[in-house]
C-alpha positions as CSV (number, residue, x, y, z in Angstrom):
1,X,0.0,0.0,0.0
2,X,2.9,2.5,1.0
3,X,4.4,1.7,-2.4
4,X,1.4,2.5,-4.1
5,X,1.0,6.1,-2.3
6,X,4.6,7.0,-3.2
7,X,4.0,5.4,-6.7
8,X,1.0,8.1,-7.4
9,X,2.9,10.7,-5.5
10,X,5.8,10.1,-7.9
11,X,3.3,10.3,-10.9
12,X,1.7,13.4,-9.7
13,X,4.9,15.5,-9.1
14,X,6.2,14.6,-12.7
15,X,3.2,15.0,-14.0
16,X,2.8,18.8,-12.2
17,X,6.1,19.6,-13.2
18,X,5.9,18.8,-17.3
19,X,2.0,21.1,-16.9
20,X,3.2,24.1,-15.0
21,X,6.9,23.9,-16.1
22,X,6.2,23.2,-19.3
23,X,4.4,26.4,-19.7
24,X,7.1,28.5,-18.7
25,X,9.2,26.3,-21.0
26,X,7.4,26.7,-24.4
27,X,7.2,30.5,-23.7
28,X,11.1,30.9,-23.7
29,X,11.0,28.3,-27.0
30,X,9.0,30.9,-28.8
31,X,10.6,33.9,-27.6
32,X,11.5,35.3,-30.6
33,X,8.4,34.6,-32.6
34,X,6.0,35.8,-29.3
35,X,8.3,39.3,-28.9
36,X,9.6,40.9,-32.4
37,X,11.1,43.9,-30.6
38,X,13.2,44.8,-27.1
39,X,9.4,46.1,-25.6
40,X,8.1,42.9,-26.1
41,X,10.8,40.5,-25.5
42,X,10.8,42.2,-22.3
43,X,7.3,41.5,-21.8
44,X,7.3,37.9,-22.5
45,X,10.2,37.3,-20.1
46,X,8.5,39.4,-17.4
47,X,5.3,37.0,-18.0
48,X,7.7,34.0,-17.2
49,X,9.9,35.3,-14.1
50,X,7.1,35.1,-11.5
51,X,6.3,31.3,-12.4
52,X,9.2,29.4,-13.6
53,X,10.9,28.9,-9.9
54,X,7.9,27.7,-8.2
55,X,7.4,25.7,-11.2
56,X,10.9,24.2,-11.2
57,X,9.7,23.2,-7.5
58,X,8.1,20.1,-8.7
59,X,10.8,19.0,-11.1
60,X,13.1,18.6,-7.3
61,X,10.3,16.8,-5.9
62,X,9.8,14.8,-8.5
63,X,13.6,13.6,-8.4
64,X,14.1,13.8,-4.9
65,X,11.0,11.2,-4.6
66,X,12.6,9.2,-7.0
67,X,16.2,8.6,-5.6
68,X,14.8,8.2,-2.1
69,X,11.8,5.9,-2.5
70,X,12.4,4.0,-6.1
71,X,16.1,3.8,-6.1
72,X,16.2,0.5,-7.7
73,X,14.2,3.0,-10.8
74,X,16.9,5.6,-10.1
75,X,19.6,3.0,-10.9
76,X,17.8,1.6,-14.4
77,X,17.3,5.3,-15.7
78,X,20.0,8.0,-14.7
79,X,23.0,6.1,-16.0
80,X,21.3,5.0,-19.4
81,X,19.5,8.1,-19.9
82,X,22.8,10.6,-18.7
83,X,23.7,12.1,-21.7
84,X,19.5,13.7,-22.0
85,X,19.8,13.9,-18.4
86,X,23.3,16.5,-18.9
87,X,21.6,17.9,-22.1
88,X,18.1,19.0,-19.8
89,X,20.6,20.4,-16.7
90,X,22.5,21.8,-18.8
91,X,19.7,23.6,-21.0
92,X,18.2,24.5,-17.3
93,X,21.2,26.3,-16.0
94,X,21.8,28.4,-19.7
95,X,17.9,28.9,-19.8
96,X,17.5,30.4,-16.0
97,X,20.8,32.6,-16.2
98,X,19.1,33.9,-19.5
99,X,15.9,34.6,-17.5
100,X,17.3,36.0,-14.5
101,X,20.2,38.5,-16.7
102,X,16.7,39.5,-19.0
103,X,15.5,40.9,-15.6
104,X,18.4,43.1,-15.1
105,X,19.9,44.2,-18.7
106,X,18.3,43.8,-22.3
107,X,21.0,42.1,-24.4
108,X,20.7,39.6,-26.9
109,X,22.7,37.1,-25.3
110,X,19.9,36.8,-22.6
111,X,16.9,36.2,-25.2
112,X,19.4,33.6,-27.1
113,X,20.1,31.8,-23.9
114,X,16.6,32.1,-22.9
115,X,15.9,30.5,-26.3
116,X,17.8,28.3,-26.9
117,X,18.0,26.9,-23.4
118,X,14.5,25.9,-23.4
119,X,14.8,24.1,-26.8
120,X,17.3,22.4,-25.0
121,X,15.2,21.2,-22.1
122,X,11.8,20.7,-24.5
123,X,14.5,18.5,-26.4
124,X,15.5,16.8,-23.9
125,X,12.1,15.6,-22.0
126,X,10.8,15.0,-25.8
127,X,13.5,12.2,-26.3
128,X,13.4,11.3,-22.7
129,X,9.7,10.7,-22.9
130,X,9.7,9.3,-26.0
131,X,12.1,6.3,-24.7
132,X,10.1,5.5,-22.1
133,X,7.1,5.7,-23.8
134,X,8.9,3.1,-26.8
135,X,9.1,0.8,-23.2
136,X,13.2,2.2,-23.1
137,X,14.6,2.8,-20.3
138,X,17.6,1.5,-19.2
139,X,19.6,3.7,-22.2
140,X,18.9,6.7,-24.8
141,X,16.3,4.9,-27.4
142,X,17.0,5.7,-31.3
143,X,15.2,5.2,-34.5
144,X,13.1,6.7,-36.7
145,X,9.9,5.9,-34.5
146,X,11.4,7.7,-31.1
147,X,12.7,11.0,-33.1
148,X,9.1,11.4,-34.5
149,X,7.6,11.1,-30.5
150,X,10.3,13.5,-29.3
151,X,9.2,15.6,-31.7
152,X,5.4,15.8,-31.2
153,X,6.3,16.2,-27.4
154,X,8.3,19.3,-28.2
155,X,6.1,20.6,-30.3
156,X,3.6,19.9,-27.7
157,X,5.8,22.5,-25.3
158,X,5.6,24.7,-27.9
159,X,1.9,25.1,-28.1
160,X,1.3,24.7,-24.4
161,X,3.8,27.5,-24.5
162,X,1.4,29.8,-26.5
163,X,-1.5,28.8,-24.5
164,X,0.2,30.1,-21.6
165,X,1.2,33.2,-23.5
166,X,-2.5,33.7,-23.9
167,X,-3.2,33.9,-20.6
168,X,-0.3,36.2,-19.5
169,X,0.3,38.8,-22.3
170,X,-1.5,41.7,-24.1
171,X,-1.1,43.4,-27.5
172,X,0.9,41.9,-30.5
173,X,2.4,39.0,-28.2
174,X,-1.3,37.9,-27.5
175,X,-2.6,37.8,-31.5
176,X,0.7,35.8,-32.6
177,X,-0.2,33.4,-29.9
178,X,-4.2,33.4,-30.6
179,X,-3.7,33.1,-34.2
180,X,-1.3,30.1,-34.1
181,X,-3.3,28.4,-31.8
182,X,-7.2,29.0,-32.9
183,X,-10.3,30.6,-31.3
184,X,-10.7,28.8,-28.0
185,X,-11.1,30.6,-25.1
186,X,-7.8,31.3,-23.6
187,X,-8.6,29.3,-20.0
188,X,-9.9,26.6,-22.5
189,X,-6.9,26.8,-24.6
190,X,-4.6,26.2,-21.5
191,X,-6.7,23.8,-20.2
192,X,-6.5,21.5,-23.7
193,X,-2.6,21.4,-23.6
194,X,-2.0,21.3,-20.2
195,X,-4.8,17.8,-20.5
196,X,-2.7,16.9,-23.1
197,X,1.1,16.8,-21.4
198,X,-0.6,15.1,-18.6
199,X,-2.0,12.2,-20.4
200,X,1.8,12.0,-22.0
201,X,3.3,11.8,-18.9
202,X,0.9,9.2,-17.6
203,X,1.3,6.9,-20.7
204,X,5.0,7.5,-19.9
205,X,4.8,6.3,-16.5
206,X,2.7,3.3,-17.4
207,X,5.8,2.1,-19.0
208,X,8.6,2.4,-16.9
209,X,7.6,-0.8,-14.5
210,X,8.3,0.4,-10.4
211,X,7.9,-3.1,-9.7
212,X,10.9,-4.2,-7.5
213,X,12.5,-1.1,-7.4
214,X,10.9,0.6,-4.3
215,X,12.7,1.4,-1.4
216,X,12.1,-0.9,1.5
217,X,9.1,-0.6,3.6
218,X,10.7,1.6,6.4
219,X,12.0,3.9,4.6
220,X,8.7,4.0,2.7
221,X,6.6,4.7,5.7
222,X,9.0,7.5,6.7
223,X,9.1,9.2,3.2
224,X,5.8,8.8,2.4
225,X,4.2,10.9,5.1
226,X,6.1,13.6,4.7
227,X,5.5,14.1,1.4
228,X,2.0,13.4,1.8
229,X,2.3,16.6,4.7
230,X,4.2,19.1,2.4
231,X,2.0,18.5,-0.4
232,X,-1.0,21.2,0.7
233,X,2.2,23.8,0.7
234,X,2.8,23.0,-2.6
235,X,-0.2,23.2,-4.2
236,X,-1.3,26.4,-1.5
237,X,1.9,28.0,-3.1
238,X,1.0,27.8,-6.4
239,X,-2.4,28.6,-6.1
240,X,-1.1,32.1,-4.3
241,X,1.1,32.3,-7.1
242,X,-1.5,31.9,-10.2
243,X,-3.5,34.5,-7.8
244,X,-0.8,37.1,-7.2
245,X,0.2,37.2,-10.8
246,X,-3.2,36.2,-12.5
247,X,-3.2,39.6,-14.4
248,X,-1.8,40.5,-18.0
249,X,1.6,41.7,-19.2
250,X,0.8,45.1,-20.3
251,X,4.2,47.3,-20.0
252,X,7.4,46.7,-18.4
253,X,10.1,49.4,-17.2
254,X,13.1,48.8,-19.1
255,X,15.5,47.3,-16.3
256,X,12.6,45.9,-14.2
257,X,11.4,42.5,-13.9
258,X,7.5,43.4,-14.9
259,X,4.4,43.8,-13.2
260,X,1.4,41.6,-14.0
């Protein structure tokens, strides 16, 4: 039973990561295409700053869940998947110094790192995902069949990443995004993509097999708890979050991280 709790626990933080951080993620893919100018570059990046740390929150849980109560799953994937697995921290570290610098200065080293970091990490979780959903996941999966899968699940950041562009910006940024992406409601929009990663990330799951790779039963009923007790902070801090900064883009200061 205490395998089965940190089983769905597991699936729920992965699964609230790729959603929320995907967001943020697909928005710094599109950069370019979403801001044509320094104004609203700036805009779009101030639409990602407030989210993309409390999103990244998940992604630790998510691992730290894994090493400590599947480390016989820890063992099968990070040494077969650790080239993806040095392309996604890497692509993390380039894509939040972009992000953080874009705050402070307006240089078009930050909007390429921004950029091309998260193409980096959507790359990345796109072939990762696509292995284990091909039933590999003891090593990085090839073939024809695999690219194709990594690239639906990028372009599926991509497009979650204009939903979420729909919901944050104003002006220019807002029609590129609307017109790419159809005449749905915004909130319905978001809601469509954001249905969509989570069913990926589920299918992935189903594949991977935890059987036999849990942690043993003490440490289970030590873990499980806990993470069972922090989990109302987690979601109360995103929900303040969504609800501080549930208001548009509309102008930013040059040198200022934006309002919403």
């Amino acid at each position: 039973m205490t395998e089965t709790l940190a089983a769905v626990l597991l699936g729920f933080f992965a699964t609230g990561y790729l959603v929320l951080g995907g967001a943020d993620i697909g928005a710094g893919m599109l950069l370019p295409f979403l801001g044509r100018d320094e104004r609203e570059r700036r805009r779009v990046v101030a639409a990602i700053v407030p989210f993309f740390l409390a999103h990244e929150v998940w992604l630790v849980a998510t691992a730290g869940l894994l090493i400590g109560a599947f480390p016989g799953l820890e063992a099968r994937l990070f040494p077969g998947l650790f080239p993806l697995i040095v392309a996604l921290v890497a692509g993390w570290i380039v894509r939040d110094v972009g992000l953080w610098a874009r705050t402070q200065v307006a240089h078009v080293a930050c909007d390429v790192a921004v950029t091309a970091g998260s193409w980096t990490v959507a790359g990345a979780w796109g072939w990762i995902l696509a292995g284990l959903l091909t039933g590999v996941t003891d090593s990085v999966a090839g073939g024809a069949g695999v690219a194709l899968i990594a690239a639906v699940v990028v372009g599926l950041f991509a497009v979650h990443g204009l939903a979420f562009a729909r919901l944050r910006l104003t002006g220019r940024p807002l029609e590129r995004a609307r017109a790419v992406t159809g005449g749905a409601g915004d909130r319905a929009t978001f809601a469509v993509t954001a249905a969509m990663l989570a069913v990926l990330v589920v299918a992935a799951g189903a594949r991977i097999g935890l059987s036999g790779s849990a942690a043993d039963d003490a440490t289970l009923r030590l873990l499980v708890p806990a993470l069972y007790a922090v989990l109302p902070l987690l979601l109360a801090g995103q929900v303040v979050t969504w609800r501080v900064f549930r208001h548009r883009v509309a102008a930013v200061a040059p040198g200022q991280p934006g309002e919403s």
